[in-house]
N, C-alpha and C positions, 0 to 999 in steps of 0.2 A: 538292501542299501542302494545309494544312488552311486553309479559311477563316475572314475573319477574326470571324463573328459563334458561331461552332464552338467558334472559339479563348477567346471569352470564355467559353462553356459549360464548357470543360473546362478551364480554371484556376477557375472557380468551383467545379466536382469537387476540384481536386484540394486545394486549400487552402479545406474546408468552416467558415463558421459556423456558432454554435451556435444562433442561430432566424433567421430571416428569415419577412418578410410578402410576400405576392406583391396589389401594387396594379396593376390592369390592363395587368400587363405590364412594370412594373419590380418588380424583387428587391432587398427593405430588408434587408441584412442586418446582423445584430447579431451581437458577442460582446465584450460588455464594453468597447469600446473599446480593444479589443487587437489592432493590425495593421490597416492601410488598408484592403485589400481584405476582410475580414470587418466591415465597420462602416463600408460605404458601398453605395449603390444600385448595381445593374446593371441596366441601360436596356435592356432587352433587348426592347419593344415598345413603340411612343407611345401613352401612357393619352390619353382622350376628351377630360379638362378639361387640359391641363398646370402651370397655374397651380395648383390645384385640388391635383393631387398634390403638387406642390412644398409645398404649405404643408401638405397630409399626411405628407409625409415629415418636415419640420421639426421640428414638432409630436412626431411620436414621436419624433426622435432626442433633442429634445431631452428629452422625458419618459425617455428610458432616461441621460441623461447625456453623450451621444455627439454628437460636431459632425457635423454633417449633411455627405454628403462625397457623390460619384458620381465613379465609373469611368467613363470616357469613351474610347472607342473608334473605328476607326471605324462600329462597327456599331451606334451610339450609335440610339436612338428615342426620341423627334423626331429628326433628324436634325442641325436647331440647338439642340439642349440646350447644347449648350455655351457660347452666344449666350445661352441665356437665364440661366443661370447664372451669367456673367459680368457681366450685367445687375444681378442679384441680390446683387453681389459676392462673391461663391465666388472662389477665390481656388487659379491654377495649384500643385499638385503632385507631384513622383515622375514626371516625361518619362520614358518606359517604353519599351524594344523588347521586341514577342515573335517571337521566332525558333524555327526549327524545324530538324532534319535526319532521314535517314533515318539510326538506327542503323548500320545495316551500314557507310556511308561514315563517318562520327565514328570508330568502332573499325577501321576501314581507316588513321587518319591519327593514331591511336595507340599510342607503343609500350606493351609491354607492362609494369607496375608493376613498381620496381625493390623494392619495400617492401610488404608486407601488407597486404591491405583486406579488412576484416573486412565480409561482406553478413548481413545479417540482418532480419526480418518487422517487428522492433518495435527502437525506440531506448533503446537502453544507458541506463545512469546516466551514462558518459565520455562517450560520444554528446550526452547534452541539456545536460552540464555544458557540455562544447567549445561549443558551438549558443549557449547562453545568456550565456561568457563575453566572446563577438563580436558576437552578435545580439541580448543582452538590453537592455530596458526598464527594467529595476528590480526588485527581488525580488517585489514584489506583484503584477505579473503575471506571473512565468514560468507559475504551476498553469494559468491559464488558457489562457495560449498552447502550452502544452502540450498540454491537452487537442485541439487543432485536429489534430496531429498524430495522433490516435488516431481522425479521424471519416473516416478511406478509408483503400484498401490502396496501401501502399507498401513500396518496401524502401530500408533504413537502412545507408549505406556508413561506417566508421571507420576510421582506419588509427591502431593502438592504441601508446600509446607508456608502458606498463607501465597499469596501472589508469588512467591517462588516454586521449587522444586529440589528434593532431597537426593530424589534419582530418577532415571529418564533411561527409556529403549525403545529400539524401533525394531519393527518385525515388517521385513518386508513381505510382500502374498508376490510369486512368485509360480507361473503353472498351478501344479497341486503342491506344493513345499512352499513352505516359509523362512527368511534366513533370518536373525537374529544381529541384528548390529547396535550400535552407538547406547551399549550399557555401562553405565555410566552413573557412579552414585560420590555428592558431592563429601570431601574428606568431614568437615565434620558430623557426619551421620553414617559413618562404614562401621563396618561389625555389628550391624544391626539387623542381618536378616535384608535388606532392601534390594539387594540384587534378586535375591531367589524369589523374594515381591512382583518385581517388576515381569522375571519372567514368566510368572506363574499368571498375572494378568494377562501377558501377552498370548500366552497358549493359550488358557481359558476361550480368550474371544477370537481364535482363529478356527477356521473351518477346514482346514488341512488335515493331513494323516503325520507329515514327518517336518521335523525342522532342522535345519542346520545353520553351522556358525564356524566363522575361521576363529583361530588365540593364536597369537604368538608362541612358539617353544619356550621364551623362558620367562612367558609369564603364567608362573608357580601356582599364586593363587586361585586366578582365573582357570585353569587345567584343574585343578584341585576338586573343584565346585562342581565343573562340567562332568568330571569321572564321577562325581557323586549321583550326577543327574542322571549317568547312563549314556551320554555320549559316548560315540567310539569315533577313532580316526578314520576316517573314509579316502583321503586324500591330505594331500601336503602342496605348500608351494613356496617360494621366494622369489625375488626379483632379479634382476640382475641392471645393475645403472649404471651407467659410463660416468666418470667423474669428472 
């Protein structure tokens, strides 16, 4: 299995910001404040002063507009960041599992699509519509959030339901792993099989050995699905946001 301080590496890969500052060993990153994990720190070494950074980080996020936020791991540096954050009052959220499997078993304890899944390099226009009308924010950030999806290689699963799309995922390609994000299948056509569709396309046409993906703790169903697939917990994380 992949480690968990790895595993922050490469969900950092695979859903990139659009700048980040690297302060002795934490990663500020920014993009407009669109999306938690692009517009919070990754702790991914303990700077010299910690206090010292903390109020560098502040300071810029809040000069960019962005509530200062950190990932939190367990490969977290300092090790009680978390401690001091909550000190600070940052404020818990998004309780996160990240899970992994080996490809080859996931598509072992899947049947095969009963329906069309369209694989592709780049996301449709039905693709970002479906994605935006589950997962959006509000019209003023989709360009942005958008763009995130064009800063690594992935491939684009849909299963097309005339010029639109019933469900939609993206698998990012990532070193040799793959991660698993924006699955996504529209309310009228759930309970049909089309997530396990989608991912089954997605593995099929990846050239990897192992894939992973974060869920939320307490969403039920989604966990549900993944222990079916043979995920296991690898890692965990939350955020911590000043309000």
């Amino acid at each position: 299995m992949i480690a968990e301080a790895r595993m922050d590496a490469l969900m950092n890969q695979g859903w990139q910001a659009a700048d980040s500052t690297e302060l002795d060993g934490w990663l500020i990153r920014r993009n407009a404040g669109v999306t938690l994990r692009a517009n919070s720190v990754l702790p991914a070494s303990a700077p010299f002063d910690v206090d010292r950074a903390l109020e560098y980080v502040e300071n810029l996020y809040v000069a960019y507009g962005i509530q200062p936020s950190f990932q939190i791991s367990p490969a977290v540096q300092p090790s009680d960041l978390d401690a001091h954050l909550e000190a600070r009052g940052y404020e818990v959220r998004n309780p996160t599992l990240v899970q992994c499997a080996a490809i080859s078993d996931v598509l072992a304890k899947l049947p095969a699509p009963a329906v069309d899944v369209n694989i592709s390099t780049t996301p449709s226009a039905s693709w970002t519509d479906c994605w935006w009308s589950i997962d959006g924010r509000g019209d003023d950030t989709r360009a942005t959030a958008e763009q995130i999806l064009g800063r690594g290689n992935a491939l684009y699963a849909t299963v097309p339901d005339g010029d639109q799309a019933q469900a939609i995922g993206r698998l990012a390609l990532v070193d040799d792993t793959a991660g698993l994000y924006c699955l996504a299948v529209d309310k009228r056509f759930r309970r049909q099989g089309l997530a396990s569709a989608v991912i089954h396309g997605l593995l099929q046409a990846a050239t990897v050995n192992w894939v992973w993906l974060s869920v939320l703790e307490d969403n039920a169903p989604a966990r549900t699905l993944y222990d079916r697939l043979g995920f296991q917990t690898v890692s965990r994380y939350h955020y911590r946001v000043r309000p």
